[in-house]
C-alpha positions as a Markdown table, in Angstrom:
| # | Residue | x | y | z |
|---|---|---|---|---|
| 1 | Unk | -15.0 | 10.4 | 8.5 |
| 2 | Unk | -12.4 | 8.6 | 10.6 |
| 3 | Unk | -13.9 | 5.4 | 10.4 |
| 4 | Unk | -14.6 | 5.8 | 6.5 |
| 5 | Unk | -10.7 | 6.5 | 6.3 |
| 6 | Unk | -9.5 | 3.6 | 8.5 |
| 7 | Unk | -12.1 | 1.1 | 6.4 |
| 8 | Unk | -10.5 | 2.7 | 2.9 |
| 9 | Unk | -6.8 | 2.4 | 4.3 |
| 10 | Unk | -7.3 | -1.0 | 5.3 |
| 11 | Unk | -9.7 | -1.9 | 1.9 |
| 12 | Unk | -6.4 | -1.0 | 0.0 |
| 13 | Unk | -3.7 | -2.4 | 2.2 |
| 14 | Unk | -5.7 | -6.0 | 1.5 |
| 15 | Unk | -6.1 | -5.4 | -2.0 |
| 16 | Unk | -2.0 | -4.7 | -1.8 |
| 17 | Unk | -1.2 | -7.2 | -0.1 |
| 18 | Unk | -2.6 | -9.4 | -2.6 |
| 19 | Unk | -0.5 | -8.0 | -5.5 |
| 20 | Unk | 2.5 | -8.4 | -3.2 |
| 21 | Unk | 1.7 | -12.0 | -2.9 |
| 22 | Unk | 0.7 | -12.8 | -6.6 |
| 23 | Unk | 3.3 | -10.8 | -8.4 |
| 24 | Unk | 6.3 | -11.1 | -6.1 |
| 25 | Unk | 5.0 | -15.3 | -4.6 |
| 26 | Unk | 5.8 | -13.8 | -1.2 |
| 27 | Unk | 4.4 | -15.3 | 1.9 |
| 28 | Unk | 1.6 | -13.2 | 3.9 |
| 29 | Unk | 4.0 | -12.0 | 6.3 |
| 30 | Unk | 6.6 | -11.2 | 4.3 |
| 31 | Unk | 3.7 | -9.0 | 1.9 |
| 32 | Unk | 2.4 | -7.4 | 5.5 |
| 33 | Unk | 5.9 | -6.0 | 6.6 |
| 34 | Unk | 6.8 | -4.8 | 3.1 |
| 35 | Unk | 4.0 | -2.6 | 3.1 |
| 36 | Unk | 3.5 | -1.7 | 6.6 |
| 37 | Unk | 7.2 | -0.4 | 6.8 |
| 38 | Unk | 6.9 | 1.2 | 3.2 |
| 39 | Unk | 6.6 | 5.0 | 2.4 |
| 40 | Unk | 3.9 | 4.3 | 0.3 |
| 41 | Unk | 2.0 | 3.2 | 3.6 |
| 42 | Unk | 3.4 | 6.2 | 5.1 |
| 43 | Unk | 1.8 | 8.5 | 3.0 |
| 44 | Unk | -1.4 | 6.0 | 2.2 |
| 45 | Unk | -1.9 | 6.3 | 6.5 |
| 46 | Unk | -2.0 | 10.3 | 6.0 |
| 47 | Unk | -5.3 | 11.7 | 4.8 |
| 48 | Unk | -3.5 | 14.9 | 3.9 |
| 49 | Unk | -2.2 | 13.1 | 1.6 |
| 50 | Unk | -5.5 | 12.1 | -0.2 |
| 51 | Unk | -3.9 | 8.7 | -1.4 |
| 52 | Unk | -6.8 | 6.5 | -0.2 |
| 53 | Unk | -8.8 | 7.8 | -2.8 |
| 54 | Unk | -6.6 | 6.9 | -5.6 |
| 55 | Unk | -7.7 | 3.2 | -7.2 |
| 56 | Unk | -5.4 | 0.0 | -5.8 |
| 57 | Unk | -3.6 | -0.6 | -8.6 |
| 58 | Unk | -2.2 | 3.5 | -8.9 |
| 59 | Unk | -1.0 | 3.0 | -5.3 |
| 60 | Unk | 0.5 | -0.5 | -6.5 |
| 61 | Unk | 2.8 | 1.2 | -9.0 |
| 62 | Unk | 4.5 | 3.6 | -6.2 |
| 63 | Unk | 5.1 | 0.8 | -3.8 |
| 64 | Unk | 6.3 | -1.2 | -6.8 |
| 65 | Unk | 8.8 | 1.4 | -7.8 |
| 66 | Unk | 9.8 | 1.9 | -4.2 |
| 67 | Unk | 10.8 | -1.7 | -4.1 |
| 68 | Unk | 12.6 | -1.7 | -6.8 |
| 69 | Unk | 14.0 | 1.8 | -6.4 |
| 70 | Unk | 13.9 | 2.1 | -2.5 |
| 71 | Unk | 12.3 | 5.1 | -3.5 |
| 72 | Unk | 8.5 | 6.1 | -3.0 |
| 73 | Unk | 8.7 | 7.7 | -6.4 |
């Protein structure tokens, strides 16, 4: 089950990255560390949480809102 968590965790942190890139026309880097040092990737890296099996673009809209908001939401 680990691996399956780490492979989902990283499928979506990819697929976030992305959205970072496309909607916000930041560079990799600046994509990587907004979401590595986010909340969202807090509770995305906790499977108590359960948020790795929620669809890339619902976990978009929180780490959307905490950029605009500073808050996780």
């Amino acid at each position: 089950m680990n691996n399956d968590f780490e492979y989902m965790k990283e499928a979506l942190a990819t697929e976030l990255v992305e959205l970072l890139i496309d909607e916000y026309k930041m560079t990799m880097s600046e994509a990587l560390d907004i979401l590595y040092f986010s909340d969202t990737y807090k509770k995305l890296s906790d499977k108590n949480t359960g948020l790795y099996f929620q669809s890339c673009l619902y976990i978009y809209s929180y780490l959307k809102n905490e950029i605009t908001t500073g808050v996780m939401g």
